[in-house]
N, C-alpha and C positions, 0 to 999 in steps of 0.2 A: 564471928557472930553466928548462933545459930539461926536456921531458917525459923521463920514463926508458927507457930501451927494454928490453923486455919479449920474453923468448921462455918458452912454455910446453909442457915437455916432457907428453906423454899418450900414452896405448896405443889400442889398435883403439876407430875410432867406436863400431862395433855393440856391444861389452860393455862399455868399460870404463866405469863408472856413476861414477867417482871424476875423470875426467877431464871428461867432460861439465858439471861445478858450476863449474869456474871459465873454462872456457871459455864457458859461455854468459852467463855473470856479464861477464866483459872485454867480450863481442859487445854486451851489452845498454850497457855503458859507454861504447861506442863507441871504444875503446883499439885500439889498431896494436900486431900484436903478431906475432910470427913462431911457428910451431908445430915442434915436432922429434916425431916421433910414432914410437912403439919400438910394435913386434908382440909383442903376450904370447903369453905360453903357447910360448915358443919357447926351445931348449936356449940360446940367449946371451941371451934378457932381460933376467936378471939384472946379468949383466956390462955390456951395453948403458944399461941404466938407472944401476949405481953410479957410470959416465963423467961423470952429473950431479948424482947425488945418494947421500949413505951411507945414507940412508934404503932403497935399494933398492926405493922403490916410486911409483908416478906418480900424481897429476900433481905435476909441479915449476913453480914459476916461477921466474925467472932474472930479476934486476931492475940491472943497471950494474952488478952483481958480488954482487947480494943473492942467496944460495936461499932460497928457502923450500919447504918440501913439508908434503903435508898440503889435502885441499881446503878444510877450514875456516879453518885456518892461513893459505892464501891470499887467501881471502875478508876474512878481520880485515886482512891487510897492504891487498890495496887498498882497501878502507871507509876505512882513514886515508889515501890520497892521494885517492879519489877519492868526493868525498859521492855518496849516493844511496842507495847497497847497503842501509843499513839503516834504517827507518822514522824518521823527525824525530822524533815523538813516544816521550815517555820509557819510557812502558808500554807501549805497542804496539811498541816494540824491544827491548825487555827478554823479550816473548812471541816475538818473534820471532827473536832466539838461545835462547831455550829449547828451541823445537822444532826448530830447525834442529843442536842439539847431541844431541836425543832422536833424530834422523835420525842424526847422526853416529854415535854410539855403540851404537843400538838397531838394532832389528825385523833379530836377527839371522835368525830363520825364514825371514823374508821374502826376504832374500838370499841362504841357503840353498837353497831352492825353489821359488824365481824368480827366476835370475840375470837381469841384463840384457843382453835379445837386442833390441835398438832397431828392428831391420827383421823380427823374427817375430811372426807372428800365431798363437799357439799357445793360447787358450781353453783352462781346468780348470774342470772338472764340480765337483772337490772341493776342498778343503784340509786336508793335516792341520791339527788344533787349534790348537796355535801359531802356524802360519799366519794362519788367521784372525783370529786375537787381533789379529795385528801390523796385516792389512789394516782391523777394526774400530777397530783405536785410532789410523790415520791417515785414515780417513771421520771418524771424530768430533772427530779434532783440525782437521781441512781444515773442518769446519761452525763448529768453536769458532770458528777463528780468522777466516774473513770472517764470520762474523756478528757479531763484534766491533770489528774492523776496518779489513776488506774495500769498506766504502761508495764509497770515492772510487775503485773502478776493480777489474778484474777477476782480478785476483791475490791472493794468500794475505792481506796487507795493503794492499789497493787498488793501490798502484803494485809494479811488479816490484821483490824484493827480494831479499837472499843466504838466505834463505827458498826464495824459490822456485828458484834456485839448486841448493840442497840438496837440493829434493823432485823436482829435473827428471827423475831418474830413475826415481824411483817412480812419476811422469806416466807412464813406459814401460813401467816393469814390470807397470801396471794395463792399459795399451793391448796388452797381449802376451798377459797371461793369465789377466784380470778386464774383461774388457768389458761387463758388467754391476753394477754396485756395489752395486744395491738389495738386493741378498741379504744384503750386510754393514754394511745401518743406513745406506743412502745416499739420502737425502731430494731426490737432487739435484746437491746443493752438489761432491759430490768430482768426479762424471761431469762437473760442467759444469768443473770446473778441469781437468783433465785436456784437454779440448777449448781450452782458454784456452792453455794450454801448447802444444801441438801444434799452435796456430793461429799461432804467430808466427815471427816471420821464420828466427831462431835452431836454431829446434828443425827445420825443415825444411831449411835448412844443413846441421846437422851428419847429417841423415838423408841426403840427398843426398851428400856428404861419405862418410860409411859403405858407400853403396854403391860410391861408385868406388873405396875402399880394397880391397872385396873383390874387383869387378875388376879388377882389377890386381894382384893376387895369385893370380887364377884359382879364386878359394873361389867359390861359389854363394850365390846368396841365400838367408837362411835361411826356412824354410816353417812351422817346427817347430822352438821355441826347445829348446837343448839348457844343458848346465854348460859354465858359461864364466868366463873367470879376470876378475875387478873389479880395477881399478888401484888 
């Protein structure tokens, strides 16, 4: 049976935190897949994006005539053609769509008042409360889960998973505006994941990748993360 051919619509490298999950998910699969990439935040977005999906919002994947939208949504359609995505073991995948759906659905603060700006370095002194909340409850969730099990290798569940998929953006939004974690209950564990993330091949792709997007549209590199539209 041939392989399917795969094209995956997503918005701008530097923000779109929604498009980021299932592209580094495919890259880490090793999948052939063709990219169509719409600019947010621009008066024809909208219309540009319904061209592939009524969902109106990205990422899409396009599979021999499949859509699917939705990054989690994508993430479950390839787990079933393509093993790996999600932990062998029955309990350690079960934690590991738990937290990856508390990403999905949650720490709205956190993407409120830190969008993802993937190429800024913009460090806060502070957080409102809710903020915090959100940054302490994924320091303790990123310690729960490899201290449980993290053993066989250096990702959320030892081998890269659609876990870490999920949190590849929150890897950024910590590298942008939390470069220190011990302030928010970090033993460690989250600063050295956050480096495990940013160490592989994927993530410095799509960083490279982001900047030539902006050159090429004549935007500037950002210095100073600002609001910016999530896919």
């Amino acid at each position: 049976m041939p392989a399917p051919r795969y094209e995956l619509v997503i918005g701008d490298k530097n923000t779109s935190s929604w498009s980021l999950r299932p592209w580094i998910a495919m890259k880490r699969l090793g999948l052939t897949f063709s990219e169509t990439s719409i600019r947010l935040r621009q008066p024809d977005t909208r219309s540009r994006i319904l061209v592939h999906s009524p969902a109106g919002k990205v990422p899409i994947l396009k599979a021999d005539g499949q859509i699917v939208w939705d990054s989690l949504a994508i993430l479950e359609y390839l787990a079933e053609a393509h093993p790996g995505l999600w932990p062998t073991d029955r309990d350690a995948r079960a934690t590991a769509r738990a937290v990856s759906a508390e990403m999905h659905s949650g720490f709205a603060a956190l993407r409120e008042h830190c969008p993802m700006e993937f190429l800024a370095r913009s460090p806060k002194s502070s957080l409102p409360d809710a903020v915090e909340a959100d940054v302490r409850r994924i320091v303790a969730s990123w310690r729960a889960v490899r201290g449980s099990y993290g053993g066989r290798g250096p990702f959320l569940f030892g081998a890269f998973s659609a876990a870490d998929a999920m949190y590849a953006p929150v890897a950024s939004r910590l590298r942008t505006y939390l470069p220190d974690l011990e302030r928010y209950g970090d033993d460690g564990t989250a600063q050295a994941y956050v480096e495990t993330m940013f160490a592989t091949p994927e993530m410095t792709a799509w960083g490279k990748a982001a900047e030539a997007e902006l050159a090429r549209s004549g935007r500037r590199r950002p210095g100073k993360a600002g609001r910016s539209m999530s896919g």
